[in-house]
C-alpha positions as CSV (number, residue, x, y, z in Angstrom):
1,X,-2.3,35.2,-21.7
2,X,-2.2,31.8,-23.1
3,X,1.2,32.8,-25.1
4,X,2.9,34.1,-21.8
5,X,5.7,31.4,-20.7
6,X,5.1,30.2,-16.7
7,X,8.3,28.2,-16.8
8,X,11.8,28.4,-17.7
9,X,11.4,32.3,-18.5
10,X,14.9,34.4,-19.2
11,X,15.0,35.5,-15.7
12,X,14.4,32.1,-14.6
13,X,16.8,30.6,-16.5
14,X,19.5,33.1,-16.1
15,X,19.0,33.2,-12.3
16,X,19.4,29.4,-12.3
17,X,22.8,29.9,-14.4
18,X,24.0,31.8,-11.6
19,X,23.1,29.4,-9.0
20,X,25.0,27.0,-10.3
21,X,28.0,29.1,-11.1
22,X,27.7,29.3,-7.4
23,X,28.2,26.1,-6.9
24,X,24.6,25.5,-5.5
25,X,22.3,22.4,-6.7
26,X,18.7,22.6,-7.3
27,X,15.6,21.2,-8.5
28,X,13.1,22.9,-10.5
29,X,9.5,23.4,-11.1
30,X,8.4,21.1,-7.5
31,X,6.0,21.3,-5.1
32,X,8.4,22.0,-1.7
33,X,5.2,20.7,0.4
34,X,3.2,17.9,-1.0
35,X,0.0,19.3,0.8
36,X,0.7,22.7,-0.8
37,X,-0.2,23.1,-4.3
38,X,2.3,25.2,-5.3
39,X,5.3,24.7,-7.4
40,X,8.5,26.8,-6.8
41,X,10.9,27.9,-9.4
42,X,14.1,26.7,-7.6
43,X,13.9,24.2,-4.7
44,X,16.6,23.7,-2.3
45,X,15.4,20.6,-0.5
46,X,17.9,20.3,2.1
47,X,18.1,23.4,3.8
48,X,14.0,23.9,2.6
49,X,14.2,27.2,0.7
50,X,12.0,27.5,-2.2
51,X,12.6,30.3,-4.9
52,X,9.3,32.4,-6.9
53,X,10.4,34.4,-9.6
54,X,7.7,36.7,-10.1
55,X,6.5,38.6,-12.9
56,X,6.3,42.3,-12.4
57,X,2.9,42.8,-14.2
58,X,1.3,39.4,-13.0
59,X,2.2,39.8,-9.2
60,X,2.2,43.7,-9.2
61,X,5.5,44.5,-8.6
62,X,5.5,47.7,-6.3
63,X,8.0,49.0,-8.7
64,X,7.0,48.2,-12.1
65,X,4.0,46.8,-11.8
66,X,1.0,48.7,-13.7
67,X,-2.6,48.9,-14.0
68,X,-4.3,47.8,-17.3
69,X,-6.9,50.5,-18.4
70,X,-9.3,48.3,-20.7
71,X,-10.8,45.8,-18.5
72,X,-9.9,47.2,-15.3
73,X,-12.2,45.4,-13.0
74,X,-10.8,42.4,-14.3
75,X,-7.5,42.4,-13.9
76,X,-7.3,44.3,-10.8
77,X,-9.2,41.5,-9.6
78,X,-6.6,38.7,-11.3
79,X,-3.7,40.6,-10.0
80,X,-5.0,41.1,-6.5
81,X,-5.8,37.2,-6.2
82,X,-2.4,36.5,-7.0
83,X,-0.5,38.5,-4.5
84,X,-3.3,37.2,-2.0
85,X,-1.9,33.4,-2.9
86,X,1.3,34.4,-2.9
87,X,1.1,35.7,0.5
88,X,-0.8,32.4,1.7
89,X,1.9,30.4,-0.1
90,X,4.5,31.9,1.5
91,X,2.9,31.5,5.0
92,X,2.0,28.1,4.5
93,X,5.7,27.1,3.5
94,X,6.4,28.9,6.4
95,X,4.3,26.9,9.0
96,X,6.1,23.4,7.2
97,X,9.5,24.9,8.3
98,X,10.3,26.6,5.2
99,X,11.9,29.7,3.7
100,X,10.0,31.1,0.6
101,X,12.1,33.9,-1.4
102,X,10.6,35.7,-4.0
103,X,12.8,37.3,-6.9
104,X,11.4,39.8,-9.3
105,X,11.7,39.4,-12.7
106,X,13.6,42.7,-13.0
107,X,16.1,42.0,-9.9
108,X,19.6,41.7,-11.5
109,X,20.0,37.8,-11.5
110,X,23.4,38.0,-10.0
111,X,22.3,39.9,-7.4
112,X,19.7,37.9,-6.5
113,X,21.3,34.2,-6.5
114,X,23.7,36.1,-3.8
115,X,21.0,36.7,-1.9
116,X,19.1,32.8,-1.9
117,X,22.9,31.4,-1.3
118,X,23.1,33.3,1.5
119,X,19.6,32.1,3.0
120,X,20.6,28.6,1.7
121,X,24.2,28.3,3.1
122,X,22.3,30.1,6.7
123,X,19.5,27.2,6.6
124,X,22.2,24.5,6.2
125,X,24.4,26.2,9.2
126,X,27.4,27.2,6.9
127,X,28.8,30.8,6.6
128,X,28.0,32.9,3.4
Protein backbone atom coordinates (compact mmCIF):
# COMPACT_ATOMS: atom_id res chain seq x y z
CA UNK A 1 0.00 0.00 0.00
CA UNK A 2 2.73 2.19 1.07
CA UNK A 3 4.21 2.11 -2.71
CA UNK A 4 0.77 3.21 -4.16
CA UNK A 5 1.05 7.12 -5.37
CA UNK A 6 -2.09 9.32 -3.64
CA UNK A 7 -1.04 12.41 -5.62
CA UNK A 8 -0.19 13.42 -9.02
CA UNK A 9 -1.15 9.83 -10.38
CA UNK A 10 -1.40 9.53 -14.53
CA UNK A 11 -4.97 10.09 -14.45
CA UNK A 12 -4.54 12.96 -12.26
CA UNK A 13 -2.10 14.52 -14.15
CA UNK A 14 -3.47 13.89 -17.47
CA UNK A 15 -6.96 15.06 -16.47
CA UNK A 16 -5.23 18.32 -15.21
CA UNK A 17 -3.45 18.57 -18.79
CA UNK A 18 -6.76 18.77 -20.20
CA UNK A 19 -8.08 21.30 -17.95
CA UNK A 20 -5.88 23.52 -18.79
CA UNK A 21 -5.95 22.99 -22.48
CA UNK A 22 -9.37 24.11 -21.64
CA UNK A 23 -8.37 27.10 -20.65
CA UNK A 24 -9.52 26.50 -17.01
CA UNK A 25 -7.18 27.45 -13.84
CA UNK A 26 -6.85 25.37 -10.85
CA UNK A 27 -5.22 24.52 -7.67
CA UNK A 28 -4.21 21.32 -6.52
CA UNK A 29 -4.04 19.04 -3.66
CA UNK A 30 -6.33 21.72 -1.07
CA UNK A 31 -8.63 21.45 1.35
CA UNK A 32 -11.93 23.38 -0.41
CA UNK A 33 -13.35 23.78 3.31
CA UNK A 34 -10.95 24.57 6.03
CA UNK A 35 -13.31 22.64 8.61
CA UNK A 36 -13.30 19.71 6.25
CA UNK A 37 -10.31 17.51 6.27
CA UNK A 38 -10.26 16.57 3.00
CA UNK A 39 -8.12 17.52 0.14
CA UNK A 40 -9.41 17.59 -3.46
CA UNK A 41 -7.48 16.71 -6.51
CA UNK A 42 -8.46 19.87 -8.50
CA UNK A 43 -9.98 22.95 -6.72
CA UNK A 44 -11.85 25.53 -8.57
CA UNK A 45 -12.17 28.12 -5.85
CA UNK A 46 -14.29 30.61 -7.48
CA UNK A 47 -17.18 28.86 -8.69
CA UNK A 48 -16.47 26.12 -5.48
CA UNK A 49 -16.19 22.86 -7.43
CA UNK A 50 -13.75 20.46 -6.00
CA UNK A 51 -12.53 17.39 -8.31
CA UNK A 52 -11.75 13.47 -6.57
CA UNK A 53 -10.14 11.29 -8.88
CA UNK A 54 -10.78 7.97 -7.49
CA UNK A 55 -9.14 4.86 -7.76
CA UNK A 56 -11.22 2.00 -9.08
CA UNK A 57 -9.89 -0.70 -6.53
CA UNK A 58 -9.56 1.76 -3.52
CA UNK A 59 -13.14 3.39 -3.77
CA UNK A 60 -14.82 0.33 -5.43
CA UNK A 61 -15.60 1.39 -8.62
CA UNK A 62 -19.05 -0.23 -9.56
CA UNK A 63 -17.31 -1.05 -12.77
CA UNK A 64 -13.96 -2.24 -12.07
CA UNK A 65 -13.69 -2.38 -8.81
CA UNK A 66 -12.93 -6.06 -7.28
CA UNK A 67 -12.85 -7.92 -4.25
CA UNK A 68 -9.48 -9.19 -2.83
CA UNK A 69 -9.77 -12.97 -1.86
CA UNK A 70 -6.76 -13.21 0.87
CA UNK A 71 -7.68 -11.01 3.62
CA UNK A 72 -11.20 -10.50 2.77
CA UNK A 73 -12.58 -9.18 5.91
CA UNK A 74 -10.05 -6.61 5.79
CA UNK A 75 -10.34 -5.00 2.86
CA UNK A 76 -13.96 -5.21 2.49
CA UNK A 77 -13.77 -3.34 5.59
CA UNK A 78 -11.03 -0.58 4.11
CA UNK A 79 -12.94 -0.28 1.00
CA UNK A 80 -16.35 0.11 2.57
CA UNK A 81 -14.92 2.96 4.94
CA UNK A 82 -13.80 4.77 2.05
CA UNK A 83 -16.84 5.05 -0.07
CA UNK A 84 -18.59 5.81 3.45
CA UNK A 85 -16.12 9.06 3.69
CA UNK A 86 -16.44 9.75 0.33
CA UNK A 87 -20.07 9.98 0.65
CA UNK A 88 -19.77 12.27 3.89
CA UNK A 89 -17.23 14.35 2.03
CA UNK A 90 -19.22 15.02 -0.58
CA UNK A 91 -22.22 15.94 1.56
CA UNK A 92 -20.34 18.02 3.73
CA UNK A 93 -18.93 20.11 0.71
CA UNK A 94 -22.32 20.14 -0.16
CA UNK A 95 -23.79 21.87 2.97
CA UNK A 96 -20.64 24.81 2.57
CA UNK A 97 -22.14 25.56 -0.89
CA UNK A 98 -20.10 23.31 -2.84
CA UNK A 99 -20.02 20.96 -5.91
CA UNK A 100 -17.90 17.79 -5.32
CA UNK A 101 -17.24 15.71 -8.77
CA UNK A 102 -15.75 12.53 -8.63
CA UNK A 103 -13.79 11.12 -11.72
CA UNK A 104 -12.68 7.54 -11.98
CA UNK A 105 -9.49 6.64 -12.68
CA UNK A 106 -10.57 4.76 -15.81
CA UNK A 107 -13.02 7.70 -17.18
CA UNK A 108 -11.32 8.93 -20.45
CA UNK A 109 -9.56 12.21 -19.14
CA UNK A 110 -10.92 14.21 -22.00
CA UNK A 111 -14.16 13.22 -21.41
CA UNK A 112 -14.16 13.99 -18.06
CA UNK A 113 -12.56 17.65 -17.94
CA UNK A 114 -15.67 18.37 -20.40
CA UNK A 115 -17.77 17.39 -17.87
CA UNK A 116 -16.08 19.58 -14.61
CA UNK A 117 -15.92 22.68 -17.25
CA UNK A 118 -19.25 22.42 -17.76
CA UNK A 119 -20.14 22.36 -13.87
CA UNK A 120 -17.50 25.12 -13.49
CA UNK A 121 -18.52 27.48 -16.37
CA UNK A 122 -22.62 26.65 -14.76
CA UNK A 123 -21.31 27.67 -11.09
CA UNK A 124 -19.71 30.84 -12.35
CA UNK A 125 -23.03 31.73 -14.56
CA UNK A 126 -21.33 31.39 -18.07
CA UNK A 127 -22.55 29.02 -20.84
CA UNK A 128 -20.65 25.67 -21.56
Amino acid sequence: MSRQRSKDTEIEVALRRELHRLGLRYRVHQRPVRAVRREADVVFGPSKVAVFVDGCFWHGCPEHGTWPKNNREFWRTKIETNQARDANTDQRLAEAGWLAIRVWEHENPTEAADRVREAVLARRGGLA
